[in-house]
DSSP file (Angstrom, degrees, kcal/mol; ACC not computed):
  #  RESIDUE AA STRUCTURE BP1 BP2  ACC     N-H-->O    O-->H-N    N-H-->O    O-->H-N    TCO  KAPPA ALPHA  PHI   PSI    X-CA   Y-CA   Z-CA
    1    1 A X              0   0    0      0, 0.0     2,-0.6     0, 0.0    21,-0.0   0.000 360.0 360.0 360.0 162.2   21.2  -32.7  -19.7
    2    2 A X        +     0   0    0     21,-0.1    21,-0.7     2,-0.0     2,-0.3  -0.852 360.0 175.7-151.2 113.5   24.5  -32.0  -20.9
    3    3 A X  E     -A   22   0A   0     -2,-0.6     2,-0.3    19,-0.2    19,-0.2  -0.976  11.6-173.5-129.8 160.8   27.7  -34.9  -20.4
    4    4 A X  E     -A   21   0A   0     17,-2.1    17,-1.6    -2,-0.3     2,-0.3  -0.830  26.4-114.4-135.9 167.3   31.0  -33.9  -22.0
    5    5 A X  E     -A   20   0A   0    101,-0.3   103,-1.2    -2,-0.3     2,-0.4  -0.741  26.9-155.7 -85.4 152.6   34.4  -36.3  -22.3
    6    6 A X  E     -b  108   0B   0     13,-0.9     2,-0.4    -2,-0.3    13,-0.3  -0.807  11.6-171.3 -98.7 166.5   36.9  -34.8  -20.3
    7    7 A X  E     -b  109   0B   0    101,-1.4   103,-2.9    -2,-0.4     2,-1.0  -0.849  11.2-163.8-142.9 106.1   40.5  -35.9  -21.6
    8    8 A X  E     -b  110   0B   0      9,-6.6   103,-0.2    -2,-0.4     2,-0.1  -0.695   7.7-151.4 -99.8  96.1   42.7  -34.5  -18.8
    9    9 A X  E     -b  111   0B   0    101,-2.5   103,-1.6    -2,-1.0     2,-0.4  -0.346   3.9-154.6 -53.7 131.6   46.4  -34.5  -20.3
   10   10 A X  B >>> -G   15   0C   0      5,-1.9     4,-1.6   101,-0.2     3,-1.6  -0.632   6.7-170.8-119.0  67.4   49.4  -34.9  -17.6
   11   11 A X  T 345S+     0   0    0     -2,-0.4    -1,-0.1     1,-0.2     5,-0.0   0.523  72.2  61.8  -9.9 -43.0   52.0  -33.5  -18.9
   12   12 A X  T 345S+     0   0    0      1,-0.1    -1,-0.2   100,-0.0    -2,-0.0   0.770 117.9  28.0 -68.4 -25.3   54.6  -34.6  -16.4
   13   13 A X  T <45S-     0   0    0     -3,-1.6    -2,-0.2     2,-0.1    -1,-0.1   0.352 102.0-119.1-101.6 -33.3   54.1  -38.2  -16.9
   14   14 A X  T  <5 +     0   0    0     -4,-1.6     2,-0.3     1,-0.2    -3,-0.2   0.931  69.9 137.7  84.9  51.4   53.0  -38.2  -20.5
   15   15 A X  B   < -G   10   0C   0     -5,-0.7    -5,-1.9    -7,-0.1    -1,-0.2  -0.586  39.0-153.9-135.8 158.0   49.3  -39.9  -19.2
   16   16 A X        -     0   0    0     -2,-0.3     2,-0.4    -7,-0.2    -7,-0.2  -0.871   7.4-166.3-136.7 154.9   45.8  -39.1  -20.4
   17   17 A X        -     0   0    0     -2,-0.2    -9,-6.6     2,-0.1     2,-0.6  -0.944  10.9-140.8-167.1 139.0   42.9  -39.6  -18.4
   18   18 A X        -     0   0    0     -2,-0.4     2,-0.4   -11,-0.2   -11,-0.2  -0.874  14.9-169.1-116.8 109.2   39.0  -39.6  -19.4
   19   19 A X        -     0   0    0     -2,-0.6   -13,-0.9   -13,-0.3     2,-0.4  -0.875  17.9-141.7 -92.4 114.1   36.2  -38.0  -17.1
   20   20 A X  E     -A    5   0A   0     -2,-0.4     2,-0.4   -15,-0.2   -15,-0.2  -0.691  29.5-176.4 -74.7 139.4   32.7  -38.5  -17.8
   21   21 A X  E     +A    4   0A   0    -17,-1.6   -17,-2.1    -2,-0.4     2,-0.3  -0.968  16.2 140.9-125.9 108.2   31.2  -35.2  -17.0
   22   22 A X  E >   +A    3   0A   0     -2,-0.4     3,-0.7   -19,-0.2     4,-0.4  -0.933  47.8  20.3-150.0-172.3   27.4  -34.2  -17.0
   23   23 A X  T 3> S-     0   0    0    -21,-0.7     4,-0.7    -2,-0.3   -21,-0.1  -0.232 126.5  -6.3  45.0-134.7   25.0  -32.1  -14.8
   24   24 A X  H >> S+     0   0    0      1,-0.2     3,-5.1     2,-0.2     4,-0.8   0.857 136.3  57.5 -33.8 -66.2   26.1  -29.6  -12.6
   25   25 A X  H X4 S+     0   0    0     -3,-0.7     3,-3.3     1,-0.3     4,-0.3   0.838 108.6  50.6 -25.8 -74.5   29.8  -30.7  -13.4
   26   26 A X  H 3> S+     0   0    0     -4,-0.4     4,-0.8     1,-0.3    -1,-0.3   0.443 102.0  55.5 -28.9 -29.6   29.1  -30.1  -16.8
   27   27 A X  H << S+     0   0    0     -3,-5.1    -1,-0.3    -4,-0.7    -2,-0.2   0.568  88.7  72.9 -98.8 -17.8   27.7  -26.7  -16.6
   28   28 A X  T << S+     0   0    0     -3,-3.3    -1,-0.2    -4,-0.8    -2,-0.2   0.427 103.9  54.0 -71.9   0.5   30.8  -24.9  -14.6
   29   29 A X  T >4 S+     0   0    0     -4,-0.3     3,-4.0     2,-0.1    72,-0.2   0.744  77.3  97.6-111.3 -30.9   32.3  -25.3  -18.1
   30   30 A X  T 3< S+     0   0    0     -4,-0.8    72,-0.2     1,-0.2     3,-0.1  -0.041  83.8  33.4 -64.4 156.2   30.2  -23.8  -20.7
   31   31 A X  T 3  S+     0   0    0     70,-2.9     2,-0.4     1,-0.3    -1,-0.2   0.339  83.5 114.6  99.1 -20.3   31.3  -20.6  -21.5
   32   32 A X    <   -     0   0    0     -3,-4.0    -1,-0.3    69,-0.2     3,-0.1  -0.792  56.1-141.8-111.5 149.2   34.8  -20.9  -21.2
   33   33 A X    >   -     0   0    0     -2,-0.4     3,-0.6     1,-0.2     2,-0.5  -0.129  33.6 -75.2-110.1-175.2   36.7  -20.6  -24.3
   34   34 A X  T 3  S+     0   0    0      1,-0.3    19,-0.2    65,-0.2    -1,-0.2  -0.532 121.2  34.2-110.6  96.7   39.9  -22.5  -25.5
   35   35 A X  T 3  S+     0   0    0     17,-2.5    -1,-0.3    -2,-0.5     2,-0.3   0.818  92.3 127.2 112.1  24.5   43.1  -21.3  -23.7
   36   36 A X    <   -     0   0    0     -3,-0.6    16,-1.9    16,-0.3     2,-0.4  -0.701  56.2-133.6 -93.8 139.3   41.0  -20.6  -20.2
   37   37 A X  E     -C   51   0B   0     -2,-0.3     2,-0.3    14,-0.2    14,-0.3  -0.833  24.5-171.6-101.1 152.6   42.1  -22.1  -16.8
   38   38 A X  E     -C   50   0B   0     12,-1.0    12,-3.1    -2,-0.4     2,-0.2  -0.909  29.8-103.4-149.3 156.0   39.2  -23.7  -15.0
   39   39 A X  E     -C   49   0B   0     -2,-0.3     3,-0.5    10,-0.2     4,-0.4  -0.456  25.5-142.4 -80.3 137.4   39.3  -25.0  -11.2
   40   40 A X  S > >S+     0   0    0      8,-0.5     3,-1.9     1,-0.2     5,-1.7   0.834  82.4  89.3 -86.0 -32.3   39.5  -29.2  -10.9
   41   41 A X  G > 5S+     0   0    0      1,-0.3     3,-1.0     3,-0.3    -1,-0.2   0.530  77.0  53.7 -41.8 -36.2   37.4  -29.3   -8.2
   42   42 A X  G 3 5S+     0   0    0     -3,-0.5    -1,-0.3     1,-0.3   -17,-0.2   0.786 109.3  56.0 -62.1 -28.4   34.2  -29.6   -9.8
   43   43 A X  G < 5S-     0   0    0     -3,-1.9    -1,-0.3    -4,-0.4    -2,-0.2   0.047 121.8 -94.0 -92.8  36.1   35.4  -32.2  -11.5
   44   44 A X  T < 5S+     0   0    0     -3,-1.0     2,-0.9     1,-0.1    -3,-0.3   0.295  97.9  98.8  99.5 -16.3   36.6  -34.6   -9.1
   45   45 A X    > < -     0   0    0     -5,-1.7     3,-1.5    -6,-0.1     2,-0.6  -0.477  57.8-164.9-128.4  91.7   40.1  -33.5   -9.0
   46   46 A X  T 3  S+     0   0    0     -2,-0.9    72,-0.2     1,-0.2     3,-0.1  -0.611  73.0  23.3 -87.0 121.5   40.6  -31.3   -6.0
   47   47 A X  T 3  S+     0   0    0     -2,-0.6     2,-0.3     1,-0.1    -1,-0.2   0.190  99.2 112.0 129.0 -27.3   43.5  -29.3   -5.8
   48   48 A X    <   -     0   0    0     -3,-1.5    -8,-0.5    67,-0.1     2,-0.4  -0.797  48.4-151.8 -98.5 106.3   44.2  -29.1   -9.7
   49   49 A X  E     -C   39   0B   0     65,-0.5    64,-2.4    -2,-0.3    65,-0.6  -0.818  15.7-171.3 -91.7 142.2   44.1  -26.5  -12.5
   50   50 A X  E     -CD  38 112B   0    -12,-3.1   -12,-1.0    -2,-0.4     2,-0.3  -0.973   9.9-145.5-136.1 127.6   43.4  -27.3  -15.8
   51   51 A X  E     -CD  37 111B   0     60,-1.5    60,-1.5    -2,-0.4     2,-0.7  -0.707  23.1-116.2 -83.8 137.6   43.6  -25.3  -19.1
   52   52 A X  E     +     0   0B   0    -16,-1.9   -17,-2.5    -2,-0.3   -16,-0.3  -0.663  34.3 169.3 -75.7  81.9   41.6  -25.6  -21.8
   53   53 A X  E     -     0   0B   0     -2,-0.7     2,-0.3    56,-0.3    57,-0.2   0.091  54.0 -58.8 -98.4   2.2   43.1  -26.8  -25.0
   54   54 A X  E     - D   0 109B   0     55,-0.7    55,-1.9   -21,-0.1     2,-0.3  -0.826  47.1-165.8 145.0 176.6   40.7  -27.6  -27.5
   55   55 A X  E     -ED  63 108B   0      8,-0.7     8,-1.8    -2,-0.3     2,-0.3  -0.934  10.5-139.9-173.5 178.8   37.4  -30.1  -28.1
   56   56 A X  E     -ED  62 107B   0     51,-1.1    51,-1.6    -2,-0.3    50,-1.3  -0.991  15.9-120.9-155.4 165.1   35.3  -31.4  -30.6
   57   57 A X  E >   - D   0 105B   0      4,-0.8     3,-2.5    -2,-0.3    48,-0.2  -0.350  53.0 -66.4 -91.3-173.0   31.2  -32.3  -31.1
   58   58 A X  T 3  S+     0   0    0     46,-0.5    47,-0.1     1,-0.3    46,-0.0   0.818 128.2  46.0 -49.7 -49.5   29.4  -35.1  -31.9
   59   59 A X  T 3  S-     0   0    0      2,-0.1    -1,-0.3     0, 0.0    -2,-0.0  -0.080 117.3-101.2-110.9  45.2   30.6  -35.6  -35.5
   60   60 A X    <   +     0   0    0     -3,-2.5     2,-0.4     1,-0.2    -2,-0.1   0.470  63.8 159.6  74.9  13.0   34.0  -35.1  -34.7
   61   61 A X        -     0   0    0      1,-0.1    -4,-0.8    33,-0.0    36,-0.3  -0.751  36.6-130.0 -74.4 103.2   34.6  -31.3  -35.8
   62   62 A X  E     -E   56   0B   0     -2,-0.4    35,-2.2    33,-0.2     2,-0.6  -0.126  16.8-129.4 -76.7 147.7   37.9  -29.8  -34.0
   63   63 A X  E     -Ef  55  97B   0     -8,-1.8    -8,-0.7    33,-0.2     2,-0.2  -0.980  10.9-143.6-107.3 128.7   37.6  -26.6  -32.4
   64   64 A X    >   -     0   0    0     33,-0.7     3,-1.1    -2,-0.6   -30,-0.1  -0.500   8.1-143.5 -69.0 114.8   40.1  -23.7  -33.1
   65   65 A X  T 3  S+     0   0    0      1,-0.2    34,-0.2    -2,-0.2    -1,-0.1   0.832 100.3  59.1 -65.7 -32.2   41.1  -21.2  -29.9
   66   66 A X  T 3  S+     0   0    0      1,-0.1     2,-0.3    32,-0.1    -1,-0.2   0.309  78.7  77.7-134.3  70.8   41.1  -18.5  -32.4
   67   67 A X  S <  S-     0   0    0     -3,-1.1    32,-1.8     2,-0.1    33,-0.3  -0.907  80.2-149.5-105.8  99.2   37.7  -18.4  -34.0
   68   68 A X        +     0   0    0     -2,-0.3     2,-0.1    30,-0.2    -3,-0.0  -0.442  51.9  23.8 -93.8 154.2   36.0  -16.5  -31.0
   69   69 A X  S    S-     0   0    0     -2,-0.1    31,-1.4     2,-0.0    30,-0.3  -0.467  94.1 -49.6 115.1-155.3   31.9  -17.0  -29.9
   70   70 A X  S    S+     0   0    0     -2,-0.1     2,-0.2    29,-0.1    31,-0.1  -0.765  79.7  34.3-123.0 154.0   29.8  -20.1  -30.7
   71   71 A X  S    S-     0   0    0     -2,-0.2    27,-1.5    29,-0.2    29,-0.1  -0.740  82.5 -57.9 114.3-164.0   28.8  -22.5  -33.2
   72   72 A X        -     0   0    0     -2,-0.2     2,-0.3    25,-0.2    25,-0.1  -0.127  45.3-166.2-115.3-154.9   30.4  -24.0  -36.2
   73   73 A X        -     0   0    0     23,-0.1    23,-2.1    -2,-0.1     2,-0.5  -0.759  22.1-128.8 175.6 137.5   31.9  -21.8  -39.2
   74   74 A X  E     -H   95   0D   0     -2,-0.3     2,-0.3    21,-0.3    21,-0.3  -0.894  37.8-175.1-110.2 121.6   32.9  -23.1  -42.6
   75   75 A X  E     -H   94   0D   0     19,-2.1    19,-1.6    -2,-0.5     2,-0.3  -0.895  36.9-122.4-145.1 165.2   36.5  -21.8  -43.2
   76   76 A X  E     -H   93   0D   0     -2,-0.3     2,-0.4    17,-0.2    17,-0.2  -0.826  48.3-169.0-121.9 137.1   38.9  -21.9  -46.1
   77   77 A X  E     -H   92   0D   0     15,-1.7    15,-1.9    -2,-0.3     2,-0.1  -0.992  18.0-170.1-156.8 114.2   42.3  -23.8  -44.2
   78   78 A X  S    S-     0   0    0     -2,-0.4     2,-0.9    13,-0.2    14,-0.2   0.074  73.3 -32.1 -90.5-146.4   46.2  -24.5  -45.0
   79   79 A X  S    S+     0   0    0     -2,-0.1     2,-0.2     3,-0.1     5,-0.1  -0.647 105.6  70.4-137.7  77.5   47.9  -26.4  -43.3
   80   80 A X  S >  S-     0   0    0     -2,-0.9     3,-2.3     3,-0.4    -3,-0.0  -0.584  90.6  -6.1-142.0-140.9   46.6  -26.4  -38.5
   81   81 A X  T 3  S+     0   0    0      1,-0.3    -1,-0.2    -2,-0.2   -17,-0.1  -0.203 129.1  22.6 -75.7 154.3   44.1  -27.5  -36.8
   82   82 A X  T 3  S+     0   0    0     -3,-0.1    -1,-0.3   -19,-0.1     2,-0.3   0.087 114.9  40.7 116.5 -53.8   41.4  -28.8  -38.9
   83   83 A X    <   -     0   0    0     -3,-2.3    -3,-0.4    11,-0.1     2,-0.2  -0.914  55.4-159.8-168.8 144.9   43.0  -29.9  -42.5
   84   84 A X        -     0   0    0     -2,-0.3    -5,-0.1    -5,-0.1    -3,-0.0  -0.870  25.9-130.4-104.8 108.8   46.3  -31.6  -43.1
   85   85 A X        -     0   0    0     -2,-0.2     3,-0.1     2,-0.2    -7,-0.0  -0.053  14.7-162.3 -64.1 148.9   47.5  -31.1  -46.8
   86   86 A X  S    S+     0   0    0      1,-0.1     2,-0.2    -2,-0.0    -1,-0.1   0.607  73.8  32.2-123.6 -27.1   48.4  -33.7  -48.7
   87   87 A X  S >  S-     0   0    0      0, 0.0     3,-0.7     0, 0.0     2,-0.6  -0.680  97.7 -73.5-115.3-174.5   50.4  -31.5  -51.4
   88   88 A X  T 3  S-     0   0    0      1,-0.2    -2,-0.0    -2,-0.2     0, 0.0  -0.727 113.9  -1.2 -72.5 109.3   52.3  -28.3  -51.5
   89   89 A X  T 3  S+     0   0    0     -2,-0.6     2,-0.3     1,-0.3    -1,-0.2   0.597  92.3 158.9  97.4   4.5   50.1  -24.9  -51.2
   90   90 A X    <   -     0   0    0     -3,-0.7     2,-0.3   -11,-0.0    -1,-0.3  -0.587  15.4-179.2 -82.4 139.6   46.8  -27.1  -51.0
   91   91 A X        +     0   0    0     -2,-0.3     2,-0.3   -12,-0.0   -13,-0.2  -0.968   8.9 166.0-125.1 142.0   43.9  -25.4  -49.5
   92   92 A X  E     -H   77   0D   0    -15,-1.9   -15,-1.7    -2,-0.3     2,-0.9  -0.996  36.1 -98.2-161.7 174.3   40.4  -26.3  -48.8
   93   93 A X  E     +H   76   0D   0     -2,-0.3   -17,-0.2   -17,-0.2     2,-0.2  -0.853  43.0 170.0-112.1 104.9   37.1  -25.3  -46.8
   94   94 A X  E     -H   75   0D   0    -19,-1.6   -19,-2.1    -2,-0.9     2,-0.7  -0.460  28.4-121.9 -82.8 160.6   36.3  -27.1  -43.4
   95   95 A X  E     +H   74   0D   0    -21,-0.3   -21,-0.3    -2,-0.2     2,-0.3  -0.981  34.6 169.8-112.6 111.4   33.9  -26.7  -40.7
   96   96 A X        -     0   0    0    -23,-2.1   -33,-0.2    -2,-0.7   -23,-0.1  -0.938  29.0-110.7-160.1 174.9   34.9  -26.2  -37.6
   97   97 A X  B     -f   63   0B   0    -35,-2.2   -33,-0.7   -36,-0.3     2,-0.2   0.183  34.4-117.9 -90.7 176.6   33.7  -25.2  -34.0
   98   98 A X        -     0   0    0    -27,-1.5    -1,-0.2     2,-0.2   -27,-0.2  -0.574  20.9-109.0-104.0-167.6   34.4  -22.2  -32.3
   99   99 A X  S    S+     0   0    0    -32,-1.8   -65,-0.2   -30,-0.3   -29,-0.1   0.618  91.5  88.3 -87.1 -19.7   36.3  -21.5  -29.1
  100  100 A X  S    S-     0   0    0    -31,-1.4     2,-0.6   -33,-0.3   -29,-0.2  -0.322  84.1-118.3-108.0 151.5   33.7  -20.6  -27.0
  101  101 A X        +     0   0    0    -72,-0.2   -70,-2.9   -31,-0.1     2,-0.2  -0.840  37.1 173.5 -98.7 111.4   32.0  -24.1  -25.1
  102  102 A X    >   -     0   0    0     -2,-0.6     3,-1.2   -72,-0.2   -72,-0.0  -0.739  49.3 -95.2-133.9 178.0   28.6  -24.9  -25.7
  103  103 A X  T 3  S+     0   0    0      1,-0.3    -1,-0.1    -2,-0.2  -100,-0.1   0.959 116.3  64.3 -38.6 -56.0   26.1  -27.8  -25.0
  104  104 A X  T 3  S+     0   0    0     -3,-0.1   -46,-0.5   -47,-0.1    -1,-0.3   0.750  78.4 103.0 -53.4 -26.7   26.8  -29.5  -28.5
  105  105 A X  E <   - D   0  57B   0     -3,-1.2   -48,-0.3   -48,-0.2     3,-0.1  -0.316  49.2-176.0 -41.0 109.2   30.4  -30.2  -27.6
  106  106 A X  E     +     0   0B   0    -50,-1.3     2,-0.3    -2,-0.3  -101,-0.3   0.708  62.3  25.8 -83.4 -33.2   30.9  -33.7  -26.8
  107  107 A X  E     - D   0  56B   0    -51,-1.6   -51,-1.1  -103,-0.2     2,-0.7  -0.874  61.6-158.8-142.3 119.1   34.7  -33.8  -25.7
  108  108 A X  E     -bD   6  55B   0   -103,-1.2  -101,-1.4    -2,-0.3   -53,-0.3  -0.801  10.7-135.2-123.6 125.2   37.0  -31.5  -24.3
  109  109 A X  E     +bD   7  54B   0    -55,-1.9   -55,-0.7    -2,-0.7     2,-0.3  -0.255  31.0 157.7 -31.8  98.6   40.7  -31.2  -24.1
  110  110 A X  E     -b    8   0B   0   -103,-2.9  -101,-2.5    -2,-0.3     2,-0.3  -0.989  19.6-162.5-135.2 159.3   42.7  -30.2  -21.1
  111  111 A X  E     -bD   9  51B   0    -60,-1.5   -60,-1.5    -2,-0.3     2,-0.5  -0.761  28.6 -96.0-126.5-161.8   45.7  -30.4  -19.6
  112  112 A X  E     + D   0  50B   0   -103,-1.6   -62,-0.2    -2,-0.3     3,-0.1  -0.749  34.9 159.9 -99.6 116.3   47.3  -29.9  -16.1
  113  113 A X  S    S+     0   0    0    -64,-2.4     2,-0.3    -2,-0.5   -63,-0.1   0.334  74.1  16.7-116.4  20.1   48.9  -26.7  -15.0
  114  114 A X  S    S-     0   0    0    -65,-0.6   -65,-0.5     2,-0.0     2,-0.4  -0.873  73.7-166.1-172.9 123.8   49.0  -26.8  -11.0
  115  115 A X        -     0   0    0     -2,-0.3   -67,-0.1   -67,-0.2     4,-0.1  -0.950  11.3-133.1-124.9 161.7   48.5  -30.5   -8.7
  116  116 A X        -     0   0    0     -2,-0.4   -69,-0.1     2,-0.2    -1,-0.0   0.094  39.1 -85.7 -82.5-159.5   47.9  -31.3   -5.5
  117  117 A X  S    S+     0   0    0      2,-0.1   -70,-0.1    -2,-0.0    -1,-0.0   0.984 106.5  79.9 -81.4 -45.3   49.5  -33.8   -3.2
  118  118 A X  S    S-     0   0    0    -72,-0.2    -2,-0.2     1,-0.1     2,-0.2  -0.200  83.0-131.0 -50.3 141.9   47.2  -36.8   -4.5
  119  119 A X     >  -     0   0    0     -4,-0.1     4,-0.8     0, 0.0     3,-0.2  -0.256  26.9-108.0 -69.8 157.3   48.6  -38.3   -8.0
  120  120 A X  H  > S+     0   0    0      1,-0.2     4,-0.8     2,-0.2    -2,-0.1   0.618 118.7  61.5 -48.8 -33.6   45.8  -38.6  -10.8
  121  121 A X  H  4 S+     0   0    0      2,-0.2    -1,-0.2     1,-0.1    -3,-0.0   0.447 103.6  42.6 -96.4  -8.5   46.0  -42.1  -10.4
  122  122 A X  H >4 S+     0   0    0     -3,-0.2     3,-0.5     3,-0.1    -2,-0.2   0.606 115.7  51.4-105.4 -22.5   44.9  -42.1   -6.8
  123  123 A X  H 3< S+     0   0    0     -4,-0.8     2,-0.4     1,-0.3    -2,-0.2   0.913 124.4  30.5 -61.3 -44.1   41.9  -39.2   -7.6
  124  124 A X  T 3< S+     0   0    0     -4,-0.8     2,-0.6     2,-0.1    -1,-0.3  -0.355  86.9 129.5-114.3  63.2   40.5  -41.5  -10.7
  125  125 A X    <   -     0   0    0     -3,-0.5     2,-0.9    -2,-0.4     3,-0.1  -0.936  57.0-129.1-100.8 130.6   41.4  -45.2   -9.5
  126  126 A X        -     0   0    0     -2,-0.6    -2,-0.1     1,-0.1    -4,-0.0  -0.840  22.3 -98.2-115.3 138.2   38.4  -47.2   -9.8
  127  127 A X        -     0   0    0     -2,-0.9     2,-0.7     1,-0.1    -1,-0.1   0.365  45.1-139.3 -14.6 121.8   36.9  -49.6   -6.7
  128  128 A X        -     0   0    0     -3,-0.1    -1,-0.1     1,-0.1     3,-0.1  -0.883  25.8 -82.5-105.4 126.8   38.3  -52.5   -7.7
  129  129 A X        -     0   0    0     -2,-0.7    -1,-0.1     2,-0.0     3,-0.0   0.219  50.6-106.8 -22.4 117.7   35.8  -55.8   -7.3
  130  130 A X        -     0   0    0      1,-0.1     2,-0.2    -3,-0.0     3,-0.1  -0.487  43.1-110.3 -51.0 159.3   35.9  -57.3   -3.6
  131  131 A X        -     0   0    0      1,-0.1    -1,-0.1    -3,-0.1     2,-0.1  -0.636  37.7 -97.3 -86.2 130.0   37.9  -60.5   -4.0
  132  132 A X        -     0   0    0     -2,-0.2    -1,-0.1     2,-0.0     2,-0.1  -0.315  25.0-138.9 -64.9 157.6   35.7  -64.0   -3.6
  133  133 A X              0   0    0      1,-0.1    -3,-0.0    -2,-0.1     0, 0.0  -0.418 360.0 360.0 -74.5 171.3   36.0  -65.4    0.0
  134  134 A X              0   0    0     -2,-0.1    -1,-0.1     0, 0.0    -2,-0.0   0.556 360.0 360.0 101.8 360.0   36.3  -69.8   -0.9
């Protein structure tokens, strides 16, 4: 079965907000590549469109919108996503995912490009413990 992270970025507010995602949920997103709008509704957050902006797998490996299809790819990298330089002109060969969304992905990036009337914070509030009676 297949769970992803969601990290749904809110731009308006400057807030982050983390959705466990697996089964069904899980499965309206594979396939859809890095820079793709997807519907909020599957995930809990009805009303909302969310772009996709990027992910990683299991041992931490960023994915790049523009490597297209799937799997990982060993690529020679100045200075984006991926590799930070530490001198001038330094170059070096990383591994990283492609755009395309596949089981092995663990966490994925989005953020918000359309809400509803409900806030974020009243869609993801969690039940809070009845209070003891005494």
């Amino acid at each position: 079965m297949v769970e992803f992270k969601v990290v749904v970025s809110e731009p308006a507010n400057g807030r982050a907000y983390t959705l466990p995602v697996s089964g069904g949920q899980a499965n309206t997103l594979i396939g859809k590549k890095i820079g793709d709008e997807v519907d909020g509704a599957p995930l809990g957050l009805p009303g909302y469109r969310l772009k996709i902006t990027g992910g990683s797998d299991r041992d931490g490996t960023p994915a790049r919108a523009d490597l297209p299809g799937l799997g990982r790819l060993k690529v020679l990298l100045s200075e984006s996503t991926g590799f930070h330089p530490r001198q001038e002109g330094q170059r070096r060969r990383k591994s990283i995912r492609r755009s395309e969304i596949a089981p092995e992905y663990v966490q994925i990036n989005t953020k918000v490009i359309s809400r509803s009337e409900k806030s974020l914070d009243e869609l993801l509030a969690k039940e809070k413990p009845a209070e003891k009676a005494g």
